[in-house]
C-alpha positions in Angstrom: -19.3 135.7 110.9 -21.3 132.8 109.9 -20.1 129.8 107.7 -22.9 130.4 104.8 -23.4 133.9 103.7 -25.9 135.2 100.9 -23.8 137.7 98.5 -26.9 138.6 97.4 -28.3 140.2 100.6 -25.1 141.8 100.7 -25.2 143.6 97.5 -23.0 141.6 95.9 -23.6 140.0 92.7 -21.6 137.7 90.9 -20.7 136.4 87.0 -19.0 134.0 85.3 -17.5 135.7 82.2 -15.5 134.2 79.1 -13.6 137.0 76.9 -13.2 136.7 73.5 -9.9 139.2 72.0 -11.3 140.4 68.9 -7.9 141.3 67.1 -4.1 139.9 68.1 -3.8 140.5 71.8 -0.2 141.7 73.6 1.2 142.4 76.6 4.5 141.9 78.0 4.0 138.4 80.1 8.0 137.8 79.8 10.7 139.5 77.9 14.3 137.2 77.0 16.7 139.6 75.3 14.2 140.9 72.5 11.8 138.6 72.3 8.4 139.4 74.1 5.7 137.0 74.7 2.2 137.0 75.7 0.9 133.9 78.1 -2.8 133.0 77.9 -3.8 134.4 81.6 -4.7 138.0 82.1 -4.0 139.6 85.6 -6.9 140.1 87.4 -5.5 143.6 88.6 -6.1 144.3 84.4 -9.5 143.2 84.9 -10.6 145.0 87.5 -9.3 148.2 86.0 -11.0 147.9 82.5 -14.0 146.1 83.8 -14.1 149.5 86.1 -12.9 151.9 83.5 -10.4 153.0 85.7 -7.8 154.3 84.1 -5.0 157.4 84.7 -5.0 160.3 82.4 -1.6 161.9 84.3 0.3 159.8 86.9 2.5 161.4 89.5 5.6 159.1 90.2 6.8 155.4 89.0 5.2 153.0 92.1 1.2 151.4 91.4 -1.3 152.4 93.5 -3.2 149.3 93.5 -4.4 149.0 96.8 -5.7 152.7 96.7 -7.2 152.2 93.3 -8.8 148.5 94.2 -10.8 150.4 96.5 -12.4 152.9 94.7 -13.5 150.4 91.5 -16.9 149.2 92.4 -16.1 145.3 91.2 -13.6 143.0 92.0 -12.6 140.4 89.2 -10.5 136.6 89.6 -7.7 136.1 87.1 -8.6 134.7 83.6 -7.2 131.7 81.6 -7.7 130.4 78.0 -7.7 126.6 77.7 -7.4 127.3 73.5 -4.9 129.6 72.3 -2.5 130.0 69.2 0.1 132.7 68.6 1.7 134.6 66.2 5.1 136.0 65.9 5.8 139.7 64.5 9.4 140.7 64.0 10.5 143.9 64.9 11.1 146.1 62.2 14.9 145.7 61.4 15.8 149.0 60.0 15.6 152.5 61.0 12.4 153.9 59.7 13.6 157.4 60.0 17.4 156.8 57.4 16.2 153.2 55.8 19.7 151.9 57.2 21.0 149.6 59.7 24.6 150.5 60.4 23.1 153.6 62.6 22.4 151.7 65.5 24.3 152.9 68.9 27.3 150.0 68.2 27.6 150.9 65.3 27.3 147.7 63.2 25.8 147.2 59.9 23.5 144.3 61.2 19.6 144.4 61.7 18.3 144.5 65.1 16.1 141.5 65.0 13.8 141.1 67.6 9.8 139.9 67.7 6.7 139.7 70.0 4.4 136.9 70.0 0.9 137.8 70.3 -2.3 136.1 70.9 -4.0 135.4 67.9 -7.9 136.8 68.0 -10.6 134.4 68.5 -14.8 134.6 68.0 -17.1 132.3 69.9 -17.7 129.3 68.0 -14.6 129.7 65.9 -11.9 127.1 65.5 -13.2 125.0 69.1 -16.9 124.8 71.1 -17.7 128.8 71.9 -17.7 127.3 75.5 -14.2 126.1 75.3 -12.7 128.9 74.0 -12.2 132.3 75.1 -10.5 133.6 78.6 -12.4 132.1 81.6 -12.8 134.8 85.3 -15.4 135.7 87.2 -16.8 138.8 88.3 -17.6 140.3 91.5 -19.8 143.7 91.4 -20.7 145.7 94.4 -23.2 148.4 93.0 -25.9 146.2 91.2 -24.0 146.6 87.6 -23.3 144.2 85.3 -20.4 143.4 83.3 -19.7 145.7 79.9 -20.4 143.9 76.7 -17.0 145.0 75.0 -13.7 146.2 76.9 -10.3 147.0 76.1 -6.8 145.1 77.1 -3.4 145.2 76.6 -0.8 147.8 75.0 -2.4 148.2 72.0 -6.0 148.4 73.5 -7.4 145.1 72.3 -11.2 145.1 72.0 -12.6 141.8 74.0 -16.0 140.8 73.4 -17.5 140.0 76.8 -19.9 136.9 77.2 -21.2 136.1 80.8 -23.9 134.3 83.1 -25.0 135.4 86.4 -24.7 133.1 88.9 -28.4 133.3 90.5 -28.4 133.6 94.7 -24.8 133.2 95.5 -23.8 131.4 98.6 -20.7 132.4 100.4 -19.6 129.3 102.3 -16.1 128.5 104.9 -14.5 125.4 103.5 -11.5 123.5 106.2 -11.3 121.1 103.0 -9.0 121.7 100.7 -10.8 122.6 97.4 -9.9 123.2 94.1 -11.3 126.3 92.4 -12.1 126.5 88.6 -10.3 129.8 88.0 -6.7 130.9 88.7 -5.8 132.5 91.9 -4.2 136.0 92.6 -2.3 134.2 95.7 -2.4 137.7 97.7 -6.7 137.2 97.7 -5.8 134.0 99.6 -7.3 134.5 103.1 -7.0 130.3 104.0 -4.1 128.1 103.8 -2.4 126.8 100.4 -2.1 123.3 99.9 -0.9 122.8 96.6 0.0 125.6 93.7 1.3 125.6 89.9 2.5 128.7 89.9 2.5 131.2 86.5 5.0 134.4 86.3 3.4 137.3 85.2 3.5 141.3 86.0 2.9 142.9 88.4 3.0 139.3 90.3 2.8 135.7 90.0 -0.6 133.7 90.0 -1.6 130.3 90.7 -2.7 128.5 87.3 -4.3 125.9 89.9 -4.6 125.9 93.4 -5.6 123.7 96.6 -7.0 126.3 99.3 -8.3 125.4 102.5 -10.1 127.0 105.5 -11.1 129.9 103.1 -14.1 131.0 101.5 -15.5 129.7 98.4 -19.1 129.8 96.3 -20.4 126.4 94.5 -23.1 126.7 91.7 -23.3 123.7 89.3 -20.0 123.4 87.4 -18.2 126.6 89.3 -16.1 126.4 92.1 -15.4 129.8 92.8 -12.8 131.4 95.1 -14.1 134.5 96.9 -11.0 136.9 97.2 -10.0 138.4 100.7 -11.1 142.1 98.7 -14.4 140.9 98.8 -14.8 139.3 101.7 -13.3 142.5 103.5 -15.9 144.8 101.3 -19.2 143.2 101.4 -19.6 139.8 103.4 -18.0 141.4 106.7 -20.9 144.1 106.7 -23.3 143.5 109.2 -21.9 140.2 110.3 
């Protein structure tokens, strides 16, 4: 395989996209006792299932079949990360809907069960900071000519995200031995190179890499973007033919 390959005569096209949540966004980034909390990076695994649709109507048994299901989603997104964010807490509803008491509780102790979530609060281009500071920051990888979906859905409660993106015109696929630095998080298992530095961030299913130092890998530059190109790319469309 060559050091410079075209993505584009590979059938692979490629986007940067900013997401804007239109409503308060939530997902369980880290639970202490009852209090949930939502961080401002989204999985890429989430992306690549609702940029793709993908979705399960019935599953059979309790382990995620992401390597199965990666494979059949025509697009392959990097992890996204909001520079701008606020939040805002919502307690838990302290008393049993169903008898309007709170001694009812398994210990049986007349004291509310307080707990809360804090969620992401929504955000609109050009609202609060610059529309192109805000918003969550990934790029997108498609392998059947699409383009990304103006609108998709994330989190528990199916938060609708506005989705604002560029294409980045005749993508270059080049093999860096320098360490470089890419302008997105990293899902560390797309890492095909060698890490030199990380700040890592804990999030389900795994940890990312808020920043990274990669070397020996593969990476595209266009302008301002320094993009890492995943292993599931690189195994899917630049190894064909070459």
């Amino acid at each position: 395989m060559s050091s410079a390959i075209s993505l584009k005569e590979k059938g692979i096209r490629v986007f940067n996209c900013r997401l804007y949540n239109h409503d308060y966004l939530w997902f369980s980034s880290y639970e202490i006792s009852k209090i949930s909390s939502t961080i401002p990076v989204l999985h890429n695994y989430a992306l690549t299932y609702s940029f793709g649709d993908y979705s399960y109507g019935v599953f059979k048994g309790s382990v995620p079949r992401y390597k199965e299901d990666l494979a059949r989603i025509p697009l392959y997104a990097t992890p996204a990360l909001a520079n701008y964010w606020s939040r805002t807490r919502i307690t838990y509803n302290a008393v049993n809907s169903h008898s309007l008491r709170a001694d009812d509780a398994p210990r049986g102790i007349n004291s509310p069960d307080l707990g809360w979530r804090n969620y992401l609060d929504p955000v609109y281009p050009g609202g609060g900071h610059n529309a192109q500071q805000t918003g969550f920051i990934c790029y997108l990888f498609t392998f059947d000519g699409r383009i990304p979906k103006g609108v998709t859905r994330l989190g528990k409660k199916g938060t609708a995200m506005r989705v604002c993106w560029q294409e980045i015109e005749n993508p270059v696929a080049v093999f860096q031995k320098e360490p470089i630095q890419p302008t997105h998080p990293i899902n560390p298992l797309d890492i095909s190179g060698e890490i030199v530095f990380y700040e890592p961030v804990s999030i389900p299913p795994h940890m990312l890499f808020k920043t990274a130092e990669i070397k020996n890998d593969w990476f595209i530059f266009a302008g301002p973007h320094r993009i890492h190109i995943p292993n599931q790319v690189i195994n899917r469309g630049c190894k064909k033919d070459g």
